[in-house]
SEGU-62311 format. One record per residue (C-alpha): residue number from 1; residue in one letter; x negated, y negated, z negated. Coordinates in nm, 3 decimals. Each point is the difference from the previous one (the first is absolute). Layout:
residues N
num, residuo, x, y, z
NUM, A, X, Y, Z $
...
end
This chain:
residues 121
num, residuo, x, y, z
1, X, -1.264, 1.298, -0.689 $
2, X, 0.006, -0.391, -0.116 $
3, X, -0.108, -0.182, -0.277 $
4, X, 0.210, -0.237, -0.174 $
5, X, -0.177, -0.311, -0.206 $
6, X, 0.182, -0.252, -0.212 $
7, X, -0.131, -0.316, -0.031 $
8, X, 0.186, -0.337, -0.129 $
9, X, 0.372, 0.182, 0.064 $
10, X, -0.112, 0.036, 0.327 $
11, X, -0.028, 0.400, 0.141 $
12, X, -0.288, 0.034, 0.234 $
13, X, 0.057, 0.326, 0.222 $
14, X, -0.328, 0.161, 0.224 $
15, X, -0.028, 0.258, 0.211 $
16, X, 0.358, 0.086, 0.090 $
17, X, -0.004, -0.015, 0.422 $
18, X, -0.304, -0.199, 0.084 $
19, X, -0.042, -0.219, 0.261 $
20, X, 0.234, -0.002, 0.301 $
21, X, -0.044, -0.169, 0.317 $
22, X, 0.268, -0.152, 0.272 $
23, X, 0.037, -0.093, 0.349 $
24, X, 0.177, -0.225, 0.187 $
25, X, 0.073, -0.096, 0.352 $
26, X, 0.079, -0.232, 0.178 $
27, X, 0.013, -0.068, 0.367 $
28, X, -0.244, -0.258, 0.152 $
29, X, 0.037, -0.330, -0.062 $
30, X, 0.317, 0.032, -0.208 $
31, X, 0.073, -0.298, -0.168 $
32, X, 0.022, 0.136, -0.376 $
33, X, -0.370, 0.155, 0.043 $
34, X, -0.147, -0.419, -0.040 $
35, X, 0.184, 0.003, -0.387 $
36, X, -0.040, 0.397, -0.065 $
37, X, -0.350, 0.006, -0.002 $
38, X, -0.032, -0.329, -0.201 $
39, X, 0.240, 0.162, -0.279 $
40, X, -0.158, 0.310, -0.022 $
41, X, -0.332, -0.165, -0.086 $
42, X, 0.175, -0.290, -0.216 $
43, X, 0.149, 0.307, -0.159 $
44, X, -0.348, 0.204, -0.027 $
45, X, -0.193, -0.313, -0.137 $
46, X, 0.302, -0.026, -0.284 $
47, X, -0.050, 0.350, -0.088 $
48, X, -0.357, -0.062, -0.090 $
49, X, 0.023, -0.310, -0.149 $
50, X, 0.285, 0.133, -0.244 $
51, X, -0.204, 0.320, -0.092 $
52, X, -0.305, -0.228, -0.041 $
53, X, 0.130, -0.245, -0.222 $
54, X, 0.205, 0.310, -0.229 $
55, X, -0.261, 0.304, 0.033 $
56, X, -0.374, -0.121, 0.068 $
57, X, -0.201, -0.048, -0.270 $
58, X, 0.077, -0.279, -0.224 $
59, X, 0.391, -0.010, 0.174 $
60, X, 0.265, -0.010, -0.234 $
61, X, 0.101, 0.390, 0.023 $
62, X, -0.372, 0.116, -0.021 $
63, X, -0.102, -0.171, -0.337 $
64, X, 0.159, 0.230, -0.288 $
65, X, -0.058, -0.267, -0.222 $
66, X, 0.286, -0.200, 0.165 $
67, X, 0.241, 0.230, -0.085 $
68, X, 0.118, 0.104, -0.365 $
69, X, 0.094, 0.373, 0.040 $
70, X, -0.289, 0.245, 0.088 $
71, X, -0.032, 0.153, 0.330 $
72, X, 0.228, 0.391, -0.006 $
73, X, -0.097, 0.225, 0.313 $
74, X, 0.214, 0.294, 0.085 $
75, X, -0.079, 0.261, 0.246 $
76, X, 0.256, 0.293, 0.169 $
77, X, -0.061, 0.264, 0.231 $
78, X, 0.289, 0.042, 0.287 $
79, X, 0.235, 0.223, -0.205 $
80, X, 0.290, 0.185, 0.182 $
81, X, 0.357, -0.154, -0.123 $
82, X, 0.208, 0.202, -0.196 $
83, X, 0.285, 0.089, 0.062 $
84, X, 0.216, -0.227, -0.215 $
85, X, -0.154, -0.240, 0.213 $
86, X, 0.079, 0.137, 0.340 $
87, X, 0.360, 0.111, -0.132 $
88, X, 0.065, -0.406, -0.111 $
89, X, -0.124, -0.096, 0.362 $
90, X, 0.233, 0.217, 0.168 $
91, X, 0.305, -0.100, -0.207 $
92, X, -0.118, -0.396, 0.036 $
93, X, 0.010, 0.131, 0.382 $
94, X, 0.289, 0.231, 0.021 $
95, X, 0.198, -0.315, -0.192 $
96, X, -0.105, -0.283, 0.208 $
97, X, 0.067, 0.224, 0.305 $
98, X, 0.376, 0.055, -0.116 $
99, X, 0.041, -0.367, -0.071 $
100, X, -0.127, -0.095, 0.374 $
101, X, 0.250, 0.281, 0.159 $
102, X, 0.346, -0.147, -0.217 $
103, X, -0.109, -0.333, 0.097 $
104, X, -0.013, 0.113, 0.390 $
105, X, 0.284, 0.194, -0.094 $
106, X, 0.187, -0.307, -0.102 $
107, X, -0.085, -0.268, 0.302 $
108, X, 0.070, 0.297, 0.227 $
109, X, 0.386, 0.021, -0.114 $
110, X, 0.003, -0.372, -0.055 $
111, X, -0.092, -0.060, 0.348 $
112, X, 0.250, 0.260, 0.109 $
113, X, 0.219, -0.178, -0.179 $
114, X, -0.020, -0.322, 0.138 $
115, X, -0.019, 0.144, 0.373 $
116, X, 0.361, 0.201, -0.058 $
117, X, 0.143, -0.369, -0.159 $
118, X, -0.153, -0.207, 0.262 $
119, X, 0.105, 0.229, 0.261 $
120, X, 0.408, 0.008, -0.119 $
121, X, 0.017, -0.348, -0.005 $
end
């Protein structure tokens, strides 16, 4: 399930995987792990300063008197897809498939090609 909430032509989605975690390693001492670490918390301070300044109160996305249209919020329950939808994704598939064997197709014989012309001369 998510929720969906509009605010100044801006879509606001919650709830859809939650938080996620990562790793990453590095041997010891590597010379990358100095600059790593000092991006990741540049990066994690610019995170919170950006959702400060546009979400807290008073920010520029939490006051709805900033913004002339009035908040909409939508909410959907995981539906199945029907099957329109899963017969379009197999044609988009099936398609694009096709396309990437005619193009292999085609550098395989031009390849060919040039070996049997290089080859007689």
């Amino acid at each position: 399930m998510f929720e969906a909430r509009k605010r100044c032509g801006l879509t606001f989605v919650n709830n859809t995987i939650g938080l996620l975690s990562m790793h990453f390693a590095f041997r010891k001492h590597h010379p990358i792990l100095e600059a790593w670490n000092r991006a990741m918390v540049y990066n994690q301070q610019f995170i919170v300063k950006t959702f400060d300044k546009y979400m807290r109160d008073g920010g520029l996305l939490s006051n709805p008197h900033r913004c002339r249209e009035v908040d909409a919020v939508t909410s959907r329950e995981g539906t199945a897809l029907s099957m329109t939808d899963v017969a379009g994704a197999f044609v988009f598939f099936v398609v694009l498939c096709d396309a990437a064997f005619a193009i292999m197709g085609l550098e395989v014989g031009w390849n060919g090609y040039r070996r049997r012309r290089k080859c007689n001369e």
